[in-house]
C-alpha positions as CSV (number, residue, x, y, z in Angstrom):
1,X,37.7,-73.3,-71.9
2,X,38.7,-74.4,-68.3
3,X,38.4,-72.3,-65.1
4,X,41.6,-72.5,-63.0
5,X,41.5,-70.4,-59.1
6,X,39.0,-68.6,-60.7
7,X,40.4,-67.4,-63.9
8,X,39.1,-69.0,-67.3
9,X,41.7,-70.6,-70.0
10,X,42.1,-71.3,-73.2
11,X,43.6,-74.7,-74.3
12,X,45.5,-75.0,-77.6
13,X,47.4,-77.2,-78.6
14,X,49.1,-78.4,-75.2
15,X,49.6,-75.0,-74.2
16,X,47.0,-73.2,-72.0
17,X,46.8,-69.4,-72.2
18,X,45.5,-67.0,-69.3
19,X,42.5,-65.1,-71.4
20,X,43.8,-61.8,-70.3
21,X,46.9,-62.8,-72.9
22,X,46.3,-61.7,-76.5
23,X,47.1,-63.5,-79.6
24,X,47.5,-66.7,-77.2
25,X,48.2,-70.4,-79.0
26,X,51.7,-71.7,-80.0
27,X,53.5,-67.9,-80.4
28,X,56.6,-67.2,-78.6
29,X,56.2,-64.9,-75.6
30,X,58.0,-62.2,-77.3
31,X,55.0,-62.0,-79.7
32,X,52.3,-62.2,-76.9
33,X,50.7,-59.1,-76.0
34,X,50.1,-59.1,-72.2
35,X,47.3,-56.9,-71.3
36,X,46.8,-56.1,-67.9
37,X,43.7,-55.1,-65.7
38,X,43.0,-51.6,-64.4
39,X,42.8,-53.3,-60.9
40,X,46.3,-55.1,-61.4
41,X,48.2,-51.9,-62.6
42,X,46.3,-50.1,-59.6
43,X,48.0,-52.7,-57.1
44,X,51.1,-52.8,-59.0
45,X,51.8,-49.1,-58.9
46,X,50.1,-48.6,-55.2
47,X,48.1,-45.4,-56.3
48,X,44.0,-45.1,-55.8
49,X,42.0,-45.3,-58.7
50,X,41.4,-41.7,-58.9
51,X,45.1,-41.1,-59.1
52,X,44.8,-43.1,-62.5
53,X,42.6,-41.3,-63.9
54,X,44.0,-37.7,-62.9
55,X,47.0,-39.3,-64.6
56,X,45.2,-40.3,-67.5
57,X,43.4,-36.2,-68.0
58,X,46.8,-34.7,-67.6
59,X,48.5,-36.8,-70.4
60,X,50.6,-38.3,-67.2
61,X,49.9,-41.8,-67.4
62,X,51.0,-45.1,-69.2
63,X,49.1,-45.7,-72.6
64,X,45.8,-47.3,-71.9
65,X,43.3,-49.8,-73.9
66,X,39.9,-48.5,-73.8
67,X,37.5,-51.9,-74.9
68,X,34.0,-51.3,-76.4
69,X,32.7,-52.2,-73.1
70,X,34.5,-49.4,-71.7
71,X,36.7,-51.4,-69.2
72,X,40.7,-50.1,-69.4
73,X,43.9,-52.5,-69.9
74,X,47.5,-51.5,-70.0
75,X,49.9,-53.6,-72.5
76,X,52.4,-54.7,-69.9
77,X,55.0,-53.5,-72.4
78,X,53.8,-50.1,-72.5
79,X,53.9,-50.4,-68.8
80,X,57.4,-51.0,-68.0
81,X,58.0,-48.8,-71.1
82,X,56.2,-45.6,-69.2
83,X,58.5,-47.0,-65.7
84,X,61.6,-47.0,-67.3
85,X,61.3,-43.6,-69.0
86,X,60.3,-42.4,-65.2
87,X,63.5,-44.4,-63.3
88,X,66.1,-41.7,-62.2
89,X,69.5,-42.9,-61.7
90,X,71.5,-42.6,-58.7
91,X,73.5,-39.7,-58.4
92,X,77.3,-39.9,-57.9
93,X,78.3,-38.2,-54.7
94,X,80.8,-34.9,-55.2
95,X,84.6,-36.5,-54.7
């Protein structure tokens, strides 16, 4: 395991692997499950913490990972999956 700007890594096999990345090694990206921070989904989104979590009690927000030391992650799939059921297209103006 290496640190790099602060954030440990595991080496495989040529390839290192951010340890927020699930099921790391040789697999293709399409098989990697990217699991993000509650911080980084916070920033992403630009909503308060609290706004999360009132999210969360009203069956609102994006699917969430609950770990057995009770820190959250998002699967960033689940994330743009919960943004693009939520992006409205533009109307077409009245001719």
């Amino acid at each position: 395991m290496t640190t790099t700007a602060g954030r440990a890594t595991r080496t495989r096999s040529k390839t290192t692997v951010p340890d927020h990345v699930v099921g790391g090694g040789t697999a293709s990206d399409a098989t990697r499950r990217v699991l993000l921070t509650l911080a980084q989904v916070l920033e992403e989104l630009q909503i308060p913490e609290s706004t999360w979590y009132a999210w969360q009690a009203q069956g609102k927000g994006p699917r969430q990972v609950k770990l057995p030391n009770k820190q959250v992650r998002v699967d960033r799939a689940d994330l743009n999956r919960w943004l693009d059921d939520r992006t409205v297209e533009p109307t077409q103006a009245a001719a």
